[in-house]
C-alpha positions as CSV (number, residue, x, y, z in Angstrom):
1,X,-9.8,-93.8,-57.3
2,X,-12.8,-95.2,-55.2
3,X,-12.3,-95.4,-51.4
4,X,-13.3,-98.6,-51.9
5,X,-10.4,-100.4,-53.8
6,X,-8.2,-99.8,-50.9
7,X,-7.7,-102.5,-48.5
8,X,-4.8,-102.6,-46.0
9,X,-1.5,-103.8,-47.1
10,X,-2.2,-102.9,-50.9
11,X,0.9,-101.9,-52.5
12,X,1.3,-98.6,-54.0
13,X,2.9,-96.1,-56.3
14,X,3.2,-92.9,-55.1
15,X,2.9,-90.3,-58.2
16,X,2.6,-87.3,-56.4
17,X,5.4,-84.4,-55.7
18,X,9.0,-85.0,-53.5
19,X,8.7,-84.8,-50.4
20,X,11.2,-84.8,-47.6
21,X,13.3,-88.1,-47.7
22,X,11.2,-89.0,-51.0
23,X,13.9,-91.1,-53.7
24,X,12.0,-90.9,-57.0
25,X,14.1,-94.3,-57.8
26,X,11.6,-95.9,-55.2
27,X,7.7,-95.3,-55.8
28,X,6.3,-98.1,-53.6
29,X,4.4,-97.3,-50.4
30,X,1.8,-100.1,-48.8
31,X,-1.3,-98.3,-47.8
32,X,-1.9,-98.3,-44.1
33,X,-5.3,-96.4,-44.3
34,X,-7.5,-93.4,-44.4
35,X,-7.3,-90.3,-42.6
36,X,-10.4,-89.9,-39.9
37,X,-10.8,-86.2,-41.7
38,X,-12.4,-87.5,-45.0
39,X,-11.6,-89.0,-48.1
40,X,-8.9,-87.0,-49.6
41,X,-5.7,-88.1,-47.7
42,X,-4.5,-91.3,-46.9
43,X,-1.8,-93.3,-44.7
44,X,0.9,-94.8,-46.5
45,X,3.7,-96.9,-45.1
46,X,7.1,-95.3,-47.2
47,X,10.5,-96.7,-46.8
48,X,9.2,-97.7,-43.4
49,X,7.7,-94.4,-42.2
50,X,4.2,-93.6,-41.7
51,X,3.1,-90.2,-44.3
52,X,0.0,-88.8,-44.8
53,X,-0.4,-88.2,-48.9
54,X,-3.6,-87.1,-51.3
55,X,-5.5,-89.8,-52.6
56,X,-5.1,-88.9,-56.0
57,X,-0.7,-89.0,-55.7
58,X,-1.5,-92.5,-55.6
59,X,-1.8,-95.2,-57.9
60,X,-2.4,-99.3,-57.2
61,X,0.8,-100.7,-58.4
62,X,-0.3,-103.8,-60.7
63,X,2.9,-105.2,-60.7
């Protein structure tokens, strides 16, 4: 994925492996934006938390 599709408030589908508090029932997260470190990791809003995830755990949801 391009850095370049993102915009903030895109919804999301995370792909990527459980995490702490992670339901796989619920894959949505809104993208919040991208880490000051590079490319790699982004900001994602999930189930009302903040998380930092890779880039490529995500997918635009096109729904």
């Amino acid at each position: 994925m391009s850095k370049h599709e993102l915009k903030i408030g895109t919804t999301l589908r995370y792909l990527g492996r459980p995490f702490e508090g992670f339901n796989k029932m619920i894959t949505k997260a809104i993208f919040l934006g991208y880490d000051c470190s590079g490319w790699n990791s982004i900001w994602i809003e999930y189930l009302g938390a903040p998380r930092l995830v890779a880039l490529a755990d995500i997918a635009v949801d096109e729904e």
